[in-house]
Every structure is written in C-alpha cells, then in structure tokens.
C-alpha positions in Angstrom: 21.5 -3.6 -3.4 22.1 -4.7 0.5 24.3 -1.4 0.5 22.3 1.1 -0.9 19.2 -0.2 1.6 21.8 0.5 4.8 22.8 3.4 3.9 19.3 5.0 3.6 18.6 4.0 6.7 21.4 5.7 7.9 19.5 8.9 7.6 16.6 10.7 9.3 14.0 13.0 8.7 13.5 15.9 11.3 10.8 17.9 10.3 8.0 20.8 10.8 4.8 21.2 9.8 2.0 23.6 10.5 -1.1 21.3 10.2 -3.8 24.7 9.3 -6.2 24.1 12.0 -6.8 20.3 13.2 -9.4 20.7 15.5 -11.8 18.3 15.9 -15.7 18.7 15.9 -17.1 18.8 19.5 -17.4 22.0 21.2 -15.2 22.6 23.5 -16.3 25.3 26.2 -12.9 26.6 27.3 -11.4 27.8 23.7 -12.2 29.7 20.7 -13.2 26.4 18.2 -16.9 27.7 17.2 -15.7 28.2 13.7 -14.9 24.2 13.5 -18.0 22.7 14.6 -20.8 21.3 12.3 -23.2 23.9 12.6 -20.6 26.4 12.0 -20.6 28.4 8.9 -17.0 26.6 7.9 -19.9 23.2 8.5 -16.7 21.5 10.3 -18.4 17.8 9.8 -16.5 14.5 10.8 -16.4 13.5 7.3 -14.2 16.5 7.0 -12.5 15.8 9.8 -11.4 12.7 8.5 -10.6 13.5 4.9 -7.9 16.6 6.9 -6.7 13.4 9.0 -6.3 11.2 5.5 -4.3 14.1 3.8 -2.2 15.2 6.7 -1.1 11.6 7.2 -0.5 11.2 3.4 1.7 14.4 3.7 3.8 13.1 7.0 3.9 9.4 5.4 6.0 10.8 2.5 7.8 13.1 4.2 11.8 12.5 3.5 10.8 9.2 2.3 12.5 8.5 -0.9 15.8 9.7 0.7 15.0 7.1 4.0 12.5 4.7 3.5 10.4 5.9 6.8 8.7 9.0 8.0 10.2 11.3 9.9 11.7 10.2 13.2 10.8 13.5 14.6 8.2 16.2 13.3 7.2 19.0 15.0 3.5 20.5 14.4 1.5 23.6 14.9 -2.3 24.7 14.8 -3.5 21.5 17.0 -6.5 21.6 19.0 -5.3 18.7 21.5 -4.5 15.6 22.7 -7.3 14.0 20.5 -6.1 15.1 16.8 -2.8 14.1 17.7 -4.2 10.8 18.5 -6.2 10.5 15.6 -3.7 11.8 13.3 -0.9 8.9 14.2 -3.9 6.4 13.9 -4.4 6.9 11.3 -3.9 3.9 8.6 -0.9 5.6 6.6 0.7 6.3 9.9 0.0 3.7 12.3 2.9 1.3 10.9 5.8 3.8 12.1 4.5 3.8 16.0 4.4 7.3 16.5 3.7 8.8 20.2 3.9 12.3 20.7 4.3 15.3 23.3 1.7 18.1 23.6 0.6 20.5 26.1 -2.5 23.0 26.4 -1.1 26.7 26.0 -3.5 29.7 26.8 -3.6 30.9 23.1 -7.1 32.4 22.5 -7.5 30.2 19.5 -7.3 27.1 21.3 -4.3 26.0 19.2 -1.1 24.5 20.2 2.3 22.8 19.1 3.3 18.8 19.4 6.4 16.9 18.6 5.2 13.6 17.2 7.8 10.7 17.2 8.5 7.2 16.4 9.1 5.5 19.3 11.5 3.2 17.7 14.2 5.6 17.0 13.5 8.5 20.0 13.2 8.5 24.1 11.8 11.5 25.5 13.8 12.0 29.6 11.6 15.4 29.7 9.5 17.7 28.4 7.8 21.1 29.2 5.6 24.0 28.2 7.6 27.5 28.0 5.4 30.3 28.4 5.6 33.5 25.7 4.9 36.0 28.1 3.2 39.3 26.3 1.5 42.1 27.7 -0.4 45.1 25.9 0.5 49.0 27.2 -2.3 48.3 29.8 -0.6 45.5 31.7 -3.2 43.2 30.0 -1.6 39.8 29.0 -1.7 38.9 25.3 -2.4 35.2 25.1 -0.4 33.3 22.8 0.7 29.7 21.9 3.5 28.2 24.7 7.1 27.0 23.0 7.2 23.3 23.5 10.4 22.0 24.8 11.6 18.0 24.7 14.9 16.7 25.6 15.2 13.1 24.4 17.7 10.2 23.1 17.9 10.0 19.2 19.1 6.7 18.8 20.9 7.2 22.1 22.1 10.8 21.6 21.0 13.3 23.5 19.0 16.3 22.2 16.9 19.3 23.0 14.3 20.2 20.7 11.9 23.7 20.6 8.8 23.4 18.9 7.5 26.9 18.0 4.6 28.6 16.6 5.2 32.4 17.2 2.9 35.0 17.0 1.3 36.2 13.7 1.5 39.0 11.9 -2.4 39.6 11.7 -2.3 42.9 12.8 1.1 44.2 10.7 4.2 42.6 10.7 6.2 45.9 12.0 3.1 46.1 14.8 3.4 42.9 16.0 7.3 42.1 15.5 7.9 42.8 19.2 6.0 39.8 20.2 8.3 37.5 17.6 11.5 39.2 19.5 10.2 38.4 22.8 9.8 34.4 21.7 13.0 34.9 20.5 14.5 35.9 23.2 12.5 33.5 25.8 14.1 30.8 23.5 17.9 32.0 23.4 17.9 32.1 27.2 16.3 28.6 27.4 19.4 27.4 25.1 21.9 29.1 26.8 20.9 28.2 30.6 21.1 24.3 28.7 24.9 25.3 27.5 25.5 26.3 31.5 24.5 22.5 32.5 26.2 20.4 29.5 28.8 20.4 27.5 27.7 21.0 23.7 24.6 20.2 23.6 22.3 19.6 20.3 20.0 21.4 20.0 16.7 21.7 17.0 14.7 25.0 16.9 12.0 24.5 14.9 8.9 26.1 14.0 6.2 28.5 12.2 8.2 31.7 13.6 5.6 34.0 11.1 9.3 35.5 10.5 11.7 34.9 7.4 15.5 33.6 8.1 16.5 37.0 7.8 13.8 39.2 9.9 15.4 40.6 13.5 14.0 37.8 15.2 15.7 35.3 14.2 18.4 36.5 12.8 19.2 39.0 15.6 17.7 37.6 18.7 17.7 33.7 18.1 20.8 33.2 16.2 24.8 33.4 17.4 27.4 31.5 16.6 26.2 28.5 18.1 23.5 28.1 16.1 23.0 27.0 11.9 19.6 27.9 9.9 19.8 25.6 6.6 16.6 27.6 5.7 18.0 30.8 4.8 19.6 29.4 1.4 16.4 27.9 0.6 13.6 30.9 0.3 14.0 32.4 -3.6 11.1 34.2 -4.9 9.8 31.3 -6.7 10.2 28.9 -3.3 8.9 28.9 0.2 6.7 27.4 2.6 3.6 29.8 2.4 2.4 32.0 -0.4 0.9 35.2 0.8 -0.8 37.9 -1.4 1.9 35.9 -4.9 4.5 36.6 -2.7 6.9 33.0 -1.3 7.7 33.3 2.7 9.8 30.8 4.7 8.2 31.1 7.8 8.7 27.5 8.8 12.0 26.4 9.7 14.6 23.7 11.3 17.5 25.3 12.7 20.1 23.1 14.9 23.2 23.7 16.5 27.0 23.8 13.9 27.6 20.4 16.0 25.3 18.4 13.7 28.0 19.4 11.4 30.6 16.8 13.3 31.0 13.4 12.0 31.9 11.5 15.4 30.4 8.2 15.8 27.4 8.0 17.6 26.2 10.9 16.5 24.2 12.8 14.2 25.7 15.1 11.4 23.9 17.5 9.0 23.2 16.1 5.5 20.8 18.2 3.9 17.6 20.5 3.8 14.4 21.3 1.8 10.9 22.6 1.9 8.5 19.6 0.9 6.6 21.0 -1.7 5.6 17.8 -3.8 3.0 18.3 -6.6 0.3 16.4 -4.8 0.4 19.2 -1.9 -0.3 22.1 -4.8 -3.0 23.4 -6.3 -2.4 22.0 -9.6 -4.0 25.1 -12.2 -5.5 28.6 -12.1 -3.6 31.6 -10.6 -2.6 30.1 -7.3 -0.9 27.2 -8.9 2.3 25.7 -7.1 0.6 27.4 -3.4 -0.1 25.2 -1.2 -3.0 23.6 -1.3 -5.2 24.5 1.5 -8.2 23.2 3.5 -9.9 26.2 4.1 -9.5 29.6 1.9 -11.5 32.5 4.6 -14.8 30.4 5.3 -14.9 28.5 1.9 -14.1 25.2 2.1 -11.8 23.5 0.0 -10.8 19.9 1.0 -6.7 20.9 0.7 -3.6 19.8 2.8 -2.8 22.6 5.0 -1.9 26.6 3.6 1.9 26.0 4.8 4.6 23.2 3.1 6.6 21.1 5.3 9.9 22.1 6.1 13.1 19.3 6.8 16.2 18.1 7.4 18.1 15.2 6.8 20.5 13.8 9.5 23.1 11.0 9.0 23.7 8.9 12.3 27.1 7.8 12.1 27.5 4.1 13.0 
C-alpha cells in the first residue's frame, strides 16, 4: 500500500482551464463588466458569484486527482476579471488546503478579461514573470485590444521552467476573418521561446491555453510548433471529444503543449506521462440535446448555474526521484 501512495505522488497535474467569465460584482469603471453586475440583465448577484466560485473550485479540486492525490501543481486560467476572483477562487473551502498563490496581470482586452497561472506554493517558485503584449492593429492603424500572453519562469520542485498562459483571440467575427490575429499570438510566442533557447541550454517549456484554434489550424501547427515542441492534444480531439461544443460540433481549443524534453527520464526532472481533457459527468449537462457539453453558467443572457462552457484540459508529469 506504502508503494502505490509514493508513487502517485510521483506525478503532477499541469493543467488549463478557461473559467467562462469570473468577474465579480462591483462595477468597475475602467472595463467592459456591465453585463456582470446585479442590476444587469445577466442579474450577476453575489450569491451567484459564489455558487461560480463553489463549482470552479470543485472542478480544480478534482482535477488529476485520482491519478495524484492533489490538485494541480500548476493550472493555467482564462476569462478572469482580476486580482480579486483569483483570490476568492483559491479561498475558497475546497481549495484552501493546497496553498495556492497565483500570477496575474491586467491586459488592455476590451472585455476586461485576463489569464492567471495559479500554483501551489508547495511544489513551485516563481524567479519571474511578465505580461507579453499581442500587438493587433485594424487597416486604419487602430489598435485591436486583446488579452496579453502571461509568461512565468519558475522552479518545479527545483526544475527550471517557462510557462505561457494564453487566451488568443476569438473567432467572433469568422474564424478565416479573424485567423490573422491567432497567427500573430503565435508568432509573438515562438520568438519569446526561441530568444529563451538563445540564453539556456534546453530549456522546458509549457504553452498552454484557450488558442480559439484546433491542434491542427495554421496557428499552431504552422506558426507555434517546430521540432522542439510536443502537442499531446492533437491525438485527443475525435468527433465525439473535445473541450468545447459549438453549434453539436467537439473543438479542442484548449491545450498543454511542452517541449520533447519532458519526454527524458533524467533524475531531477520532469518526463511526460500522459494527457486528457477532464470531462467528468458532474461537469455535463446530464439530459436533453446538449447532453455530454459542458455544462455552462451562462447560455446568451439566460442563466444557468453551470461550471464554465469549456472542459479542463491536462497533463500528467512524473518527477523522477
């Protein structure tokens, strides 16, 4: 029994998760958050405010944990207001135990929404972090606000890593129309990684995120991706399998992808073990014709008390004693 207990905790989850709009409920002057207020025709009211905080921290407590007794050491999130619903999210009561701290910055997206990497403080050291600007601009010169890519480097269990946290632009307006802004993200990312391969000597490196792109879209499979790079993800999207459900049809649009030397097994380090989309039955709706979608908090302005409209994404690392 002693055996089997060491060697789940042996692994790690690393994770993503797009949270579906955590804002809070005061009006905040400087971003777009009138639809989540009170007297808002969503009627954003604290009481739903905390029922979103008591799923969401449901979600992340069970995240990975049959395969390692904890939460995930690392999970990065998208569609947070601020500081303040990252620190009511990790105090909450089913996440409080694992001692989460996390890293967030404001980014100039006109819906007031950002990234964060939360993690346990236990297991990872931040040495730096910093907001990467997505810079867009429509055929007028005009800037095109969108969300910054997050960037931490950081000792997991004493190994260094670099880690993007990404939420790239949507495809609201058509996904051919707006894939240029997706290839610029990509691009602003793959020069980040490479000027890090200039300084040090293999580094590890996580990309993860809501690109609003499949594995296979140019994106990320021409503009992010090289040889240095491995996205577990693209074996995992079938058409009865994904991370969002849009119009009956699966997507993959959230995603880990880490460097091919998470596939070494010297000690000290981390090496690959596995990856999934978390897509337990108590995140579904359970009947009717969008059974097995994710089940959501808000569908347009109805309200309907769900999770979040996206599935976690993970992977699980071994740390090799």
């Amino acid at each position: 029994m002693m055996e089997k207990t060491t060697t789940k905790h042996s692994y790690h989850t690393v994770a993503f998760y797009n949270l579906e709009n955590l804002f809070d409920t005061v009006d905040d002057k400087n971003v777009l958050d009138n639809d989540f207020l009170p007297e808002a025709d969503r009627n954003w009211t604290p009481k739903r405010y905390e029922k979103k905080l008591y799923k969401l921290s449901s979600a992340i407590a069970s995240l990975g944990a049959d395969e390692t007794d904890n939460a995930p050491v690392l999970i990065g999130v998208a569609e947070v207001e601020n500081k303040k619903v990252l620190t009511d999210l990790i105090a909450t009561e089913k996440l409080q135990k694992f001692d989460y701290d996390f890293v967030h910055y404001n980014s100039p997206d006109e819906r007031g929404i950002d990234v964060g990497l939360l993690y346990q403080k236990g297991h990872f050291e931040v040495t730096h972090s910093e907001s990467i600007p997505i810079l867009l601009y429509n055929e007028e010169g005009v800037r095109d606000f969108t969300r910054d890519t997050l960037y931490v480097k950081g000792l997991l269990h004493g190994e260094d890593v670099h880690i993007f946290v990404n939420h790239w632009s949507s495809r609201r307006d058509g996904a051919g129309e707006t894939a240029h802004k997706r290839i610029k993200a990509a691009q602003v990312v793959r020069e980040k990684i490479e000027a890090i391969q200039d300084t040090e000597f293999d580094p590890h490196i996580i990309v993860m995120g809501d690109f609003n792109d499949n594995p296979t879209d140019e994106s990320i499979n021409k503009y992010l991706m090289s040889a240095d790079l491995y996205n577990p993800m693209e074996k995992l999207l079938t058409l009865y399998k994904g991370s969002l459900n849009y119009k009956g049809e699966w997507n993959l649009f959230d995603q880990v992808i880490f460097s091919t030397n998470f596939f070494n097994y010297k000690k000290g380090t981390h090496s690959f073990a596995s990856a999934d989309i978390f897509d337990d039955h108590f995140l579904t709706n359970w009947k009717g014709r969008y059974e097995g979608t994710p089940f959501r908090t808000y569908a347009g302005r109805k309200y309907l008390g769900g999770y979040s409209d996206h599935f976690p994404v993970y992977v699980k690392l071994k740390f090799n004693k």
